[in-house]
N, C-alpha and C positions, 0 to 999 in steps of 0.2 A: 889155089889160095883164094879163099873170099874177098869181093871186094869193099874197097875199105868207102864206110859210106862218108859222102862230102860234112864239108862244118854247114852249108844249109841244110841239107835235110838232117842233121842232129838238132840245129834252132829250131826247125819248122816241129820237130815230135815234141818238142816241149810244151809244144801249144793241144798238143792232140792228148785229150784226158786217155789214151789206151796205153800210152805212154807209162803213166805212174801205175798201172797197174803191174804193166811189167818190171818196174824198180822202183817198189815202195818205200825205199830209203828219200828220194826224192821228191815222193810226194810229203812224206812227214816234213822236210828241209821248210818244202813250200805253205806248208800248212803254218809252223812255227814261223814263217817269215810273216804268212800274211796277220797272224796273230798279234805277232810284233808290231807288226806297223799300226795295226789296229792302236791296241793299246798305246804307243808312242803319239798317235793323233791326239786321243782318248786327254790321256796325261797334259796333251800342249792345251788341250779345251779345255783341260779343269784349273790349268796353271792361269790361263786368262781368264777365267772367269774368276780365279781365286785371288788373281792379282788386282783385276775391276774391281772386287767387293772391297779389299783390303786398301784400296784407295779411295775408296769413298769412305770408309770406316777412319783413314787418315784425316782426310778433307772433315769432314764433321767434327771430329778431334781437334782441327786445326781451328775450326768456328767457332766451336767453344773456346780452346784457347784465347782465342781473338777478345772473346766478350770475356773472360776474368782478367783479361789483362785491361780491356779498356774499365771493369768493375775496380781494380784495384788504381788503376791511374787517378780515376773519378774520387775513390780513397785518400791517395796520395794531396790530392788539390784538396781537400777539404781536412784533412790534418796540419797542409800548408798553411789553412787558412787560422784554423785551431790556433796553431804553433805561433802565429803571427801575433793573434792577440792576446795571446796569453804572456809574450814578451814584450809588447807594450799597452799596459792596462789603462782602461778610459777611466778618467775620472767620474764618468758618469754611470760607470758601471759598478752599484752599491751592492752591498748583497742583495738587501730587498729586492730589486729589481734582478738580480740574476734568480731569486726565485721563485717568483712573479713569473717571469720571461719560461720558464721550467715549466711551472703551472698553464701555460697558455701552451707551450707546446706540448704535454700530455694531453690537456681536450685538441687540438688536433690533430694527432695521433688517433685519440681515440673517435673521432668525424671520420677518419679516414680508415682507420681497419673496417670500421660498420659499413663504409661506401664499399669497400674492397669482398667484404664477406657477402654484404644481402644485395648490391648493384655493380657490379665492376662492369665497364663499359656502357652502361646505361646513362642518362643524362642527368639523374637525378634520384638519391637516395628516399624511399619511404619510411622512415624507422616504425612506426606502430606498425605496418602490414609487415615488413620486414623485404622488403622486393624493391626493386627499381623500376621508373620510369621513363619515357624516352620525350623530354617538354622542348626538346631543342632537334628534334627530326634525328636522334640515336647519333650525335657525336660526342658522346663522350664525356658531357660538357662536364660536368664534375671532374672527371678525371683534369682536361685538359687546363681548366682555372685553377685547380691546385698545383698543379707544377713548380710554381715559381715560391709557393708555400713551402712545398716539401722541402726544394732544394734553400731555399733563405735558413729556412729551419733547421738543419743536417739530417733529414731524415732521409741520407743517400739511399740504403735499400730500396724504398717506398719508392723514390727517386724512378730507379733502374728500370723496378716493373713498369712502371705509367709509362717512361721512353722506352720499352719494348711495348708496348698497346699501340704508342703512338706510332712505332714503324711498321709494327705488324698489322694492326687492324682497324687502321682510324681509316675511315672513308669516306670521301666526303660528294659521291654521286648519290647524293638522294633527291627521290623524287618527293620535296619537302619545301612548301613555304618556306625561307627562312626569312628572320628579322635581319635584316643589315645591321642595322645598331649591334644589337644583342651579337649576330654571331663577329663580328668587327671587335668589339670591346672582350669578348669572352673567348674567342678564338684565335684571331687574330693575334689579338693581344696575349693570349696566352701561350701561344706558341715563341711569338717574337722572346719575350720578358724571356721563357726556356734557355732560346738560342743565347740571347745577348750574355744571361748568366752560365751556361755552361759550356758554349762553344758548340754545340753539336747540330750540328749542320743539318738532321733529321729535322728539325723541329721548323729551319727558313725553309726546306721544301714543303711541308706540312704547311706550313704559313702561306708561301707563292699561293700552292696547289688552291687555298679556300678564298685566297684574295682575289685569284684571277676568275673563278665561278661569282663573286659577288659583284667584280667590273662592270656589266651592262644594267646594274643598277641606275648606271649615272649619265645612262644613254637617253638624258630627256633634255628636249629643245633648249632648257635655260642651265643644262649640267644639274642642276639640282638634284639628288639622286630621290630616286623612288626607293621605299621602305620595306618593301616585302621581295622576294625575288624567289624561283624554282631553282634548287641548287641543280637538278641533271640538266635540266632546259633553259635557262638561265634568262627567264621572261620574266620580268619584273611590273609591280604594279606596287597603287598605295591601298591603304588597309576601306573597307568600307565607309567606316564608320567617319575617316575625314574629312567626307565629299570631295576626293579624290586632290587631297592636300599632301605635303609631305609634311611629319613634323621638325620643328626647329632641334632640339637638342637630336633625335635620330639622323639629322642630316648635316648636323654641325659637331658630330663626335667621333668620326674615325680618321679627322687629321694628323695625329700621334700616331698610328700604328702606320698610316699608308703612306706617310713620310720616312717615318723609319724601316719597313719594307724595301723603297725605293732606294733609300742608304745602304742599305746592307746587299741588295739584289745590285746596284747599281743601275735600273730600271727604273727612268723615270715619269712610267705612265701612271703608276700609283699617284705621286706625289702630282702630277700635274690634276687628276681626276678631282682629290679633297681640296686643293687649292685653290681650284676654281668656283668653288660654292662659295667658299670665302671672299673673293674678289666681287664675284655673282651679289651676295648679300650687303657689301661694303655699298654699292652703287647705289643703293638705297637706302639707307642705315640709318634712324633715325637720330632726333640730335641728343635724344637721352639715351642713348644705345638701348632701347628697351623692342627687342621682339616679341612679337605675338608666336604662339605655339606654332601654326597653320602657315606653311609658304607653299606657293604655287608654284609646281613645276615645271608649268609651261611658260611663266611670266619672270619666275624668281621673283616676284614680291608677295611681302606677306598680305596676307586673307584676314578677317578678323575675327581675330579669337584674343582668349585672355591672355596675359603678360603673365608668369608668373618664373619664378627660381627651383621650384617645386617640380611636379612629374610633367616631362614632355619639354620644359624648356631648358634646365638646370644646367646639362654640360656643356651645351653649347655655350656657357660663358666661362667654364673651366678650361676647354677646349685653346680660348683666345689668349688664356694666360699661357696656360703648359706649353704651345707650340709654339711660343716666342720664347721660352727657358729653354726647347728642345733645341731652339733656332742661334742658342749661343748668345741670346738677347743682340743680336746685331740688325743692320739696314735692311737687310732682307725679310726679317719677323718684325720690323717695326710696327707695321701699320697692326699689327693682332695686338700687339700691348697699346695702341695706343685707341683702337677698338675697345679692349677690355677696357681700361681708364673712361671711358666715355660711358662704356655698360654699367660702371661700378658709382658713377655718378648718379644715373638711374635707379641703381639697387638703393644707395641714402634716400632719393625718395620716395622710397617705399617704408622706410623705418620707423614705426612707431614705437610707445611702450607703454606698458601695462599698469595698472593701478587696482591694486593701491604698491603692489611690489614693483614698479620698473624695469619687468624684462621685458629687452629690446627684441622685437621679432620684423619678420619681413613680410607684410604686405603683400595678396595676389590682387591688379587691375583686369579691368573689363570697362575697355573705352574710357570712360572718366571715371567711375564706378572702380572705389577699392575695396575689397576684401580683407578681410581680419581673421584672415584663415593664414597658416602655416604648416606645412608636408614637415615630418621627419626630413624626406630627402632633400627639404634645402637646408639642412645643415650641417650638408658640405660645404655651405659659405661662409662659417668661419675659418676654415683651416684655407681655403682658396684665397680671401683675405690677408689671411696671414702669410702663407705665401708667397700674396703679390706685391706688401708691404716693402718689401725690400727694396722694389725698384722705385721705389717715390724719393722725393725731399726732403730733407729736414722737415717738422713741423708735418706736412702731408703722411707721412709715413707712419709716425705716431697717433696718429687720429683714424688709418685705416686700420690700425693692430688694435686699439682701443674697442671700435666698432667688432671687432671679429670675437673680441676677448667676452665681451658684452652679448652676443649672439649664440656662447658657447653655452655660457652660463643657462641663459636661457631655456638650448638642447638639452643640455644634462640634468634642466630640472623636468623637459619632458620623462624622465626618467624618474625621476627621484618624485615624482606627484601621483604617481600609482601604485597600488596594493603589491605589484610585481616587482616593482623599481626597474622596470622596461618601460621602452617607450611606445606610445599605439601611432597610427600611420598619419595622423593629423591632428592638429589643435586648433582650435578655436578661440577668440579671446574678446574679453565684454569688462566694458566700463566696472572697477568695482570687484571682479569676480577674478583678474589675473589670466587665468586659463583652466580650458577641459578639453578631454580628449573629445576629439571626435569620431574618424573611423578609430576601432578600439583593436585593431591584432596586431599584433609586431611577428614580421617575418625573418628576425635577425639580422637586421640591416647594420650596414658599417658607417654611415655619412656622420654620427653625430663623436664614434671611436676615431675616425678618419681627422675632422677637426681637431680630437685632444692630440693627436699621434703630430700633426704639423705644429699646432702651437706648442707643446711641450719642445720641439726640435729649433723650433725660431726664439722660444723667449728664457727655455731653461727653466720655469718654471714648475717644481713636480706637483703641482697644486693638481696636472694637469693628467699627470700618474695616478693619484690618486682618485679624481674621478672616472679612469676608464677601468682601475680595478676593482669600482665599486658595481660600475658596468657589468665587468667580466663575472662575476660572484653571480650577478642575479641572473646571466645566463645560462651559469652554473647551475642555480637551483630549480628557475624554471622550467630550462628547455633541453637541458641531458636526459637521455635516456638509456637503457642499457646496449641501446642500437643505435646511436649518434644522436642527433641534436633537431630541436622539431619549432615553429614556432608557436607562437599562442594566437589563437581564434579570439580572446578577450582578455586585455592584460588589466583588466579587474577582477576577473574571475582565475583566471589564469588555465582554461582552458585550453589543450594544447591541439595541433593539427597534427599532418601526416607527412611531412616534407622539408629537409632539410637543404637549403637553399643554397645553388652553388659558390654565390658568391660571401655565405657564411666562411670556408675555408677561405674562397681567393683574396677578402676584404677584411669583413672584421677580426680573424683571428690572425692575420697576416700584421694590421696594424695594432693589435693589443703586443702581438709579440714585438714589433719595432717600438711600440712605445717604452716598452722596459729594455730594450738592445741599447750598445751606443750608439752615436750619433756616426760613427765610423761605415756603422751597418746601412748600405743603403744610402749612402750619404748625398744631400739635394743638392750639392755640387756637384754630383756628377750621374746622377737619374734622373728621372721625372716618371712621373705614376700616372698611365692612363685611367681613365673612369672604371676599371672594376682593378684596381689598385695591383697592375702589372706593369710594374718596373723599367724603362725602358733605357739605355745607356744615352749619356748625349754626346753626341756625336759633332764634326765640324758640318756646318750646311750643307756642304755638298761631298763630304767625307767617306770614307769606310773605317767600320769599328775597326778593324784589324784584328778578328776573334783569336787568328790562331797567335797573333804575336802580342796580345796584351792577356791571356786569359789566367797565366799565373795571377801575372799584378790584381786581376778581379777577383779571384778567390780571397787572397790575402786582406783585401777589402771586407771580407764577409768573415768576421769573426761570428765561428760557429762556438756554443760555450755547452758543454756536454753536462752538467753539474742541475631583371630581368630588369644582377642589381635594378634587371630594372623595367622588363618589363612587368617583372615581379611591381616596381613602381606603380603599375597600373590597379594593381590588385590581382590581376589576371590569373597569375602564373604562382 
């Protein structure tokens, strides 16, 4: 008998290829086996790979998701808001003016498709070349001062896009001069005005992110902030031409935004930064409250230069009123309204008036030397007047509304005295002769539509409607074009330029539309309007808005009804 071989040497021939030759049944088994396994691997690698893609294909699905349901909540609150007023009607709310109100919101519509089609992220729409510019170092700046337009307006779509730019692609490390002022008032401010109106918390990161590159502005011996600043390197300096001055209204305009910043962030190095200029300037404050343009940085007292309400000095006395209205007019903001009141004492005597007609204008000094000159842009000081009017006395109170009422008239007939019925950048005025333009373009400015929008809201008079839609027409006829809205290089000839100006949407079409809204809209009980007319909620002094727990209530307020400001000031820009 053979012998029978062990179970190792059967394991061990499994391993020796001579093996399968002699029982090919086994080598096919093994063939099929390793084939299997192959493919079995094969299968588990395409099932993970198929299951990785199918979860990211989920996840993306899920993103969008995300964004049409936040698209239809954004919806929801603004048919809330619809719904709201269309069941309790303002009395102020006529046809006329709902069609008017229609009217103003079609031209800016049609500003903003042109911005959208020939500049989207650009800083500034070209209509005759048809392209965009970057005048503010490529933020956006059109885009982001409309914001508070779109959404005031109901022009939610419009809306959505510019808060997907703003999370997507606004950037703000550039290696870029920027103005403090300018980007404080138009940035700043337009981002806050966003948040405060819609909640969405993109817009205060957006805001922190440009406040906190503008901070070591204000990194000079007397706080005083220097005017120009590197947004990546954040080295600040003042502009040449002031012999190394800062200006007064540049450094006395972003206490609105960097207190409400501080409100909302609960951080309070903003609000300590703007508040210290104001303490800074109080120290020496003259006894007509009247500043010169020019303060030293290093001294914080003023340099001598001219007094005026016009470019360079203007907000800083809008500034003293708005942040005591921001302030809840309490102990804490006292001393700015009682600043203002002292500044406004100085503005009377600057007041002359004209002959042989009697319009009241406002005087620029130079040391004892007055001037019988007048900017478009001081007439914002009607409507600031009229504004401030409230907080006086009996007897006092009527005599500053009177003064504001009297200074309107005036602005509006800078309008209504030209071939264009626009108004040009300055007037002049002579014994006998009443008034003529001097510089002659009009770059669509809002200061003198801004006045009729306040005083129509404090005195009910539509006297006041009716001069801003006479306004609104001749911007219509002048300055539309099939590519948005342009201004004029001569508004006797009516010559037109290449440049529609951001604060055309953020300002003047913002307040022709609240001048036909009601009084509901926006209502001065409970906002205040920085200098390029962005919205700001008021808040308790040392408060939090509470976005996520009042933001119904705020819609419902906002009846929607479906049926370089200033360095541009300069000429500059």
């Amino acid at each position: 008998m053979g012998k029978k071989p062990s179970s190792n040497s059967t394991s061990l021939s499994i391993f020796n290829p001579k093996y399968y030759f002699k029982k090919p049944q086994q080598l096919v088994l093994v063939i099929f086996g390793f084939v299997s396994l192959v493919l079995l691997v094969s299968d588990r690698q395409n099932l993970t790979r198929d299951h990785h893609e199918e979860v990211l294909r989920l996840n993306e699905e899920l993103a969008q998701l995300k964004l049409h349901l936040e698209d239809l909540s954004v919806k929801v609150k603004w048919s809330a808001g619809l719904e709201s007023s269309n069941t309790s009607k303002d009395d102020d709310d006529d046809p006329v003016s709902v069609e008017r109100r229609e009217k103003v919101k079609e031209a800016m519509l049609h500003a903003w498709t042109s911005y959208e089609k020939y500049a989207w992220g650009h800083d500034e729409l070209q209509p005759q070349t048809k392209d965009g510019v970057n005048s503010f170092g490529g933020l956006g700046a059109t885009l982001v001062d409309s914001l508070d337009t779109l959404f005031i307006m109901g022009l939610h779509e419009q809306f959505q896009r510019a808060k997907e730019w703003v999370a997507n692609s606004l950037d703000f490390n550039k290696d870029y001069e920027a103005s403090v002022f300018e980007t404080t008032i138009r940035v700043v401010g337009g981002l806050l005005s966003a948040y405060d109106l819609s909640g969405d918390k993109i817009f205060l990161e957006k805001a922190k992110n440009i406040a906190d590159r503008l901070l070591p502005a204000w990194n000079s011996p007397s706080g005083i902030p220097y005017n120009i600043i590197n947004l990546a390197h954040g080295s600040a300096h003042n502009p040449g031409w002031t012999r190394g001055n800062s200006i007064l209204a540049d450094s006395g305009t972003e206490q609105l935004e960097f207190i409400a910043l501080s409100q909302r962030t609960k951080d309070p190095k903003y609000q300590e930064k703007v508040e210290k200029v104001v303490k800074e300037l109080q120290k020496t404050f003259p006894t007509d409250g009247l500043l010169p343009i020019y303060i030293n940085p290093l001294s914080g007292t003023a340099a001598y230069s001219p007094i005026t309400f016009g470019a360079m000095g203007d907000s800083f006395y809008e500034y003293l009123l708005k942040v005591w209205i921001q302030g809840n007019k309490t102990e804490a903001v006292k001393h700015y309204r009682e600043m203002w009141e002292t500044s406004m004492k100085g503005l009377q005597s600057l007041v002359r008036k004209t002959t042989p007609s009697s319009f009241t204008y406002i005087c620029e000094k130079n040391g004892n030397f007055l001037s019988d000159k007048m900017d478009e842009l001081a007439c914002f000081a009607p409507g600031m007047l009229a504004l401030g009017s409230k907080g006086y006395g009996p007897g006092e109170a009527e005599k500053v509304l009177s003064l504001a009422e009297e200074l309107a008239w005036t602005c509006y007939n800078f309008y209504q005295l030209t071939p264009t019925k626009l108004a040009g950048e300055n007037y002049f005025f002579h014994p006998g002769q009443d008034m003529n333009v001097g510089t002659s373009w009009n770059i669509l400015r809002p200061e003198t539509v801004e006045s009729l929008f306040y005083l129509w809201r404090i005195t009910g008079n539509k006297t006041y409607q009716e001069w801003g839609w006479n306004i609104f027409q001749a911007f219509e006829k002048n300055s539309r074009l099939e590519t948005g809205y342009v201004g004029l290089k001569d508004v006797n000839s009516g010559i037109i330029d290449n440049k529609m100006q951001t604060f055309f949407l953020a300002e003047t079409l913002k307040y022709l539309y609240l001048l036909f809204s009601p009084t509901s809209v926006i209502s001065l009980d409970e906002w205040v309007f920085n200098t390029e007319a962005h919205p700001l909620r008021i808040v308790t002094r040392d408060g939090d808005p509470h976005h996520e727990n009042s933001q119904v209530d705020r819609q419902q307020k906002l009846p929607i009804h479906f049926r370089g400001r200033k360095e541009g000031r300069l000429g500059y820009n």
